[in-house]
N, C-alpha and C positions, 0 to 999 in steps of 0.2 A: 527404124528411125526413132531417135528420142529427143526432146528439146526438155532441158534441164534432168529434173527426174521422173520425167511421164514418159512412157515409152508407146508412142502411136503406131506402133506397127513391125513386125516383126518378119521377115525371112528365109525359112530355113531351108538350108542346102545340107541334101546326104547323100553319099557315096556310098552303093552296098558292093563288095566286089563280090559276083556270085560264084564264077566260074576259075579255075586256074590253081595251082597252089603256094599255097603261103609264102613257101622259099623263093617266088621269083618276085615276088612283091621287091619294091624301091628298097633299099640298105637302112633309111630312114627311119623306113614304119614295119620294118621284120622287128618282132618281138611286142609292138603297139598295135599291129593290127592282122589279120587272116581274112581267110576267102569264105564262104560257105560249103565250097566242096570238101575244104582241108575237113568240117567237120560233119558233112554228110554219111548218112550209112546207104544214101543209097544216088543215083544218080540226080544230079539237080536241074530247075524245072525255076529259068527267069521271070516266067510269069505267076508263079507258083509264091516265088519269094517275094513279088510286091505285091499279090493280093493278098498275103501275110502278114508282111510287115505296114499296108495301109488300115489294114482292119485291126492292127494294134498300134496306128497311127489315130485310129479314129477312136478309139479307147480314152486314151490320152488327152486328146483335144475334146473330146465329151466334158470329162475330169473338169478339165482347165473350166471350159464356158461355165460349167455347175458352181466347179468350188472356186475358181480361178487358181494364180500361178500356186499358192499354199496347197492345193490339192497336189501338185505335182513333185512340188520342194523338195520333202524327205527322201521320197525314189532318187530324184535327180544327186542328192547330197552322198545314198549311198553308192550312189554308182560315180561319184567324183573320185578319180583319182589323183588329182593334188594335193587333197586334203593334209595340212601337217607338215607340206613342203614351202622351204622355205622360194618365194618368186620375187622376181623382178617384172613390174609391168610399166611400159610407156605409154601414160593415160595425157589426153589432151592437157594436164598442169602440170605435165614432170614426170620425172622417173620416181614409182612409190616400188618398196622393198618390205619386204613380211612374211608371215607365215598365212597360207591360204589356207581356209577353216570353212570356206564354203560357200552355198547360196543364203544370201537373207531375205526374207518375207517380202519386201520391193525387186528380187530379181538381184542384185547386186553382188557381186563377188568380197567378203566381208575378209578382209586382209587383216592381220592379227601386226601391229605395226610394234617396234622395238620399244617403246613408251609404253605399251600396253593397253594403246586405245585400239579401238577394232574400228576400221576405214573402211566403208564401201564406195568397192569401184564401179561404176556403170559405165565405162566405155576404155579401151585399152588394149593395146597387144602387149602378150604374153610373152616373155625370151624364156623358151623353154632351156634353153642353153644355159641358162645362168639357174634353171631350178637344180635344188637341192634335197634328197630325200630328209627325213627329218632323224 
């Protein structure tokens, strides 16, 4: 939840698929996402992978409290892959259009706009349908 640019609170929803393999995954997200089995070497172990993935859950959320969001920025910016592609996003004042170049220091999705000024967004859905590699 955010009211203007203060962000009070936050939510996150994750999806791990552990078990199955990649190729029966939705038509959608084959090539976007896999399973853990696809790249297990050895049998996989559901309670195995979120005591895993929470203990590198709490890593993270360590980072944050210390350093806050800038402790976690540059990981998150290099593991962005829109980075350079040109998007279309429908943010509560309109449809904005640019090149997405990342996260900024407030959290914001810093859109690289046709003018050349660099716009952040803090709320919007993405039309990935309309993204374009760069």
């Amino acid at each position: 939840r955010s009211e203007a640019q203060v962000v009070e609170h936050v939510i996150l929803g994750v999806g791990v698929k552990v078990e199955g393999r990649a190729e029966d995954l939705p038509e959608e997200l084959r090539g976007r996402a896999t399973t853990v089995a696809a790249w297990a070497t050895r049998r996989t172990d559901r309670l195995g992978v979120l005591c895993r993935f929470l203990e590198a859950f709490e890593g993270a959320y360590r980072a944050f409290l210390t350093g806050g969001f800038e402790a976690l920025r540059p990981r998150w910016n290099t593991w962005f892959r829109m980075a350079g592609r040109t998007v279309r996003i429908q943010t509560p004042a309109g449809v904005r259009e640019g090149i997405a170049l990342g996260l900024g220091p407030g959290g914001a999705l810093l859109l690289g706009a046709s003018d050349g000024a660099v716009v952040p967004i803090y709320a919007g859905d993405l039309d990935t349908a309309t993204t374009r590699p760069p």
